[in-house]
N, C-alpha and C positions, 0 to 999 in steps of 0.2 A: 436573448439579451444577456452582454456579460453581468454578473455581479462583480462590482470592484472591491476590493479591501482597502485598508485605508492609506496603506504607503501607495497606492494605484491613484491616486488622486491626480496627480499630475497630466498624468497617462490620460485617464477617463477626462476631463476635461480639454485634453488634443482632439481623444476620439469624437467628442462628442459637438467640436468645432468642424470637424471632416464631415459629421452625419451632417449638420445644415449647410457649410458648404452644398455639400453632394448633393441634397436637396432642393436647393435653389438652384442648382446647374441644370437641375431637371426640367425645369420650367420656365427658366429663363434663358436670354439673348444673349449672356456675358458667358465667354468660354473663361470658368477657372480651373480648365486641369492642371496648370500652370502650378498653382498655388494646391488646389491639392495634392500634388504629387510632393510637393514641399513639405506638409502635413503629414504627410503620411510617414516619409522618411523620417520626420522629426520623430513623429509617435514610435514607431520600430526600434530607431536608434533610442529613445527615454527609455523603453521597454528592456533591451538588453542589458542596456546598463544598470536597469532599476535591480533586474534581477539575477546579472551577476554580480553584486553585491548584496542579497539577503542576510539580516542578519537569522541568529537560527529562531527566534520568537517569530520573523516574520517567514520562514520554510513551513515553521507551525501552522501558521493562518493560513498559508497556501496547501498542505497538508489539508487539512480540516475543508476548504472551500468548499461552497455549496455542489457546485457544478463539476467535482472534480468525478472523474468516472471510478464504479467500481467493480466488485467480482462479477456483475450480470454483465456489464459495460463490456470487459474485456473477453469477458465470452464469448458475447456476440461477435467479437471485432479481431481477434488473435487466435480463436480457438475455431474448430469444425465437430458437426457431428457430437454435439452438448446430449448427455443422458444423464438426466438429475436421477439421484438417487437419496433418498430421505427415509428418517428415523434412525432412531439410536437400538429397537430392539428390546427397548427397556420402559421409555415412557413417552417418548414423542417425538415428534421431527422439530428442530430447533432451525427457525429461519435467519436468523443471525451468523450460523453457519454453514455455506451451502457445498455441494459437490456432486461430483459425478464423470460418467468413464467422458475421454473427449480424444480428440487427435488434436495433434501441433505440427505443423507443417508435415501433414500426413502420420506420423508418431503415434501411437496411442500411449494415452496416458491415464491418472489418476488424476484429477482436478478437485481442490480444495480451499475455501476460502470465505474470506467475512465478505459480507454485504451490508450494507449502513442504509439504501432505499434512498431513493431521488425527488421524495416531495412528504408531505407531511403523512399522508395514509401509508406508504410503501418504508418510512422511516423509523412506523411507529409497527408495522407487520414485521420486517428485520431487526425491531428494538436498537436500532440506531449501530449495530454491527457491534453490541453486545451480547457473545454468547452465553450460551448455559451450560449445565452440565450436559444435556440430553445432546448439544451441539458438538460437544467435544469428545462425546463417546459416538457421537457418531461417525467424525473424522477418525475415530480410535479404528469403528468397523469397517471405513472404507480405505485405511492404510492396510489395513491387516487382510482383505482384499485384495489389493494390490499386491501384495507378498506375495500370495496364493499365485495370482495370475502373472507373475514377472512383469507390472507397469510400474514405470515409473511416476514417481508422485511428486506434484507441482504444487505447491500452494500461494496463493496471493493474502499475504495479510494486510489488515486495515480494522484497526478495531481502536478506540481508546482503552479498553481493557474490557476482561470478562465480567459477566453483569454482578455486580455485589447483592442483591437483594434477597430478604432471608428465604425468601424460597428457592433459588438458586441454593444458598447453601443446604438446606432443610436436603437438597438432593443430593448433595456431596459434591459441591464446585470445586473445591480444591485437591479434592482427588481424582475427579476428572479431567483436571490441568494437568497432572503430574503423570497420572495413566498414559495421557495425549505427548505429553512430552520424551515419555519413557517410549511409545509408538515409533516415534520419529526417529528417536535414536537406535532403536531394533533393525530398523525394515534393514530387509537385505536386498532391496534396491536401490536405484540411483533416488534422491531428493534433491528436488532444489528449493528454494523459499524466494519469495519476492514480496518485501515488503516495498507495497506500493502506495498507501497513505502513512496511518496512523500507527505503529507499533508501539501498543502498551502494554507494559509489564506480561504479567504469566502468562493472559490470555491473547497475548502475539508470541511470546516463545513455545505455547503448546502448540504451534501449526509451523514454529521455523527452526525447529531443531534440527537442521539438513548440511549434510556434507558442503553445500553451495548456496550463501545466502546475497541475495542481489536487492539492491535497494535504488528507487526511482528518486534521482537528483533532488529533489528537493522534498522528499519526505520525511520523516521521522520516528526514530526508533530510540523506547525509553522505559526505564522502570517504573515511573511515574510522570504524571505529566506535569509540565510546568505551573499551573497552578496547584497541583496539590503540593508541588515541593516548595514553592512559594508560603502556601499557606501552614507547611510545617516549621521549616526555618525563620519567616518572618511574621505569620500569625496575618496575612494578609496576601490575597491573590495579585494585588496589584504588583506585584512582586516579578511576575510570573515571566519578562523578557530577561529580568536578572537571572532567573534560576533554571531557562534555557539555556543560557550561554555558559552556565557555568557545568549543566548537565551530558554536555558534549553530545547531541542525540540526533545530530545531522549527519548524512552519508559521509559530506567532507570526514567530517569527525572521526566516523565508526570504521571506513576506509582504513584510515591512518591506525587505529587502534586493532582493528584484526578479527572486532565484531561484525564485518560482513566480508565481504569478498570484491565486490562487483557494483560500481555506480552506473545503472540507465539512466541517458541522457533524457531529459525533459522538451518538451517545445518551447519556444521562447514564450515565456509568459507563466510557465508552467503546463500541466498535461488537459486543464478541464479545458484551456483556449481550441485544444486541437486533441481531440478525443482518438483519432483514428492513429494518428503520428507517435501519441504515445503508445498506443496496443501494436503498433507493427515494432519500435525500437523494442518493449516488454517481450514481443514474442521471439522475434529474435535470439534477442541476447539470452532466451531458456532454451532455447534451440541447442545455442552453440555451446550452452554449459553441459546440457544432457549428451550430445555428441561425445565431449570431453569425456563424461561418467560412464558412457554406456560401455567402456571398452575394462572398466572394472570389476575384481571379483567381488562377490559380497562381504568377503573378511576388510578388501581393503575399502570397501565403502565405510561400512563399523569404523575401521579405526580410523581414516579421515573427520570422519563425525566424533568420535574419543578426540583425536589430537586439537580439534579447532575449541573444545571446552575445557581439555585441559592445558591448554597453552595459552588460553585466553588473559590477558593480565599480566603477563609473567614477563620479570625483566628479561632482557637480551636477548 
């Protein structure tokens, strides 16, 4: 059953005129394909319009959906031949970050990526795709891996950010960010990045520091989320569609500015309507980026990765 958000209103209330239709056609004398086939078009047509016009607070809620798919989702669905590979080496395996060797349209690769967990036990075992330090040292060991064995490395980010709690710091969170981050910029393979929900602050930039970063239509990528930047500037979260919009942290946006590279198209409705349609558009479009990279040496990988951070911002 979808979960609707609250601009879906419209929407859900069509669909939800189509389900008893539908149901009464089942059991009764009166043909209304007639009239559902009316409904239906209508609903379609409300749908794309609703959301070609998102504003970016509401790319957020669709971001964040319950039902949207994530790093296990698109495993199953884009990727072949999954071998997890867990622990940092140091103090534990961190389930909020996951990875492991995989093939991509036969390719092998490095695969890396937050997982957030699909119901209340599986959300609360990933901590909600809040890493740790132990997570992001362990992404450290399986890029540094991948060096070793010339794969190249993919990551999918979705995280609101790395997890603040003081035992996370107690282990050195913020130098595991920075380690993680200074990783990504080393490899002297090809990287791509694919922020495919949520990118928050350091702990989405320690997994997308890549020569090629790609972002799913209607996601989000940002230093903070809109309510904390609400509740810094206004002292109040209700804030928080204001201080979206003014954060620029939608693909549109980040496109235009030079923070990503590459927008994958979403399914009408967004990616959780149609789980499979987004992982085949996602695996593609790293397909044809890694194509792109593979024909690179590693100096000019490095300095791709140099030129996209230090030209970031910069007038003309």
């Amino acid at each position: 059953m979808i979960s609707y958000l609250d601009f879906e209103k419209p929407v859900a209330e069509l669909e939800a005129r189509i389900a008893e239709l539908r149901a009464a056609s089942e059991g009764g004398d009166v043909d209304l394909s007639s009239e559902l086939a009316k409904l239906e078009r209508k609903s379609a047509d409300l749908l794309t319009t609703t959301y070609a016009a998102l504003t970016p607070w509401q790319k957020t809620q669709v971001a964040r959906h319950p039902s949207r798919p994530h790093f296990r989702d698109y495993v199953a669905m884009a990727f072949e031949e999954f071998v997890p590979l867990g622990g940092d080496r140091y103090f534990g395996d961190d389930q909020a970050i996951m990875g492991g060797l995989a093939r991509l349209n036969g390719r092998k690769v490095m695969l890396i990526g937050h997982e957030k967990g699909n119901d209340t036990e599986s959300r609360l075992r990933h901590n909600f795709g809040m890493g740790k330090p132990e997570g992001y040292r362990k992404a450290i060991r399986l890029m540094e891996m991948a060096g070793r064995f010339g794969l190249p490395v993919v990551t999918l980010v979705d995280t609101s950010g790395a997890f603040p709690g003081v035992e996370a710091e107690e282990r050195g969170q913020a130098e595991a960010i920075a380690r993680s981050t200074e990783a990504c910029l080393a490899l002297r393979v090809p990287m791509v990045s694919a922020i495919v929900g949520e990118g928050g602050s350091g702990g989405a930039v320690a997994l997308a520091s890549a020569e090629r970063v790609l972002m799913f239509e209607h996601a989000v990528y940002s230093v903070i989320s809109p309510e904390g930047c609400a509740s810094i500037l206004w002292r109040t979260a209700e804030k928080a569609p204001q201080a979206a919009e003014a954060m620029k942290m939608t693909a549109q946006d980040l496109v235009q500015l030079g923070v990503i590279d590459r927008i994958v198209p979403e399914p009408t409705g967004g990616a959780h309507r149609d789980p499979q349609a987004a992982a085949v558009a996602l695996g593609g479009a790293i397909s044809e980026e890694l194509d792109a990279l593979s024909q690179k040496t590693p100096q000019e990988l490095l300095r791709l990765r140099e030129e996209r951070f230090l030209t970031m911002g910069a007038e003309g």
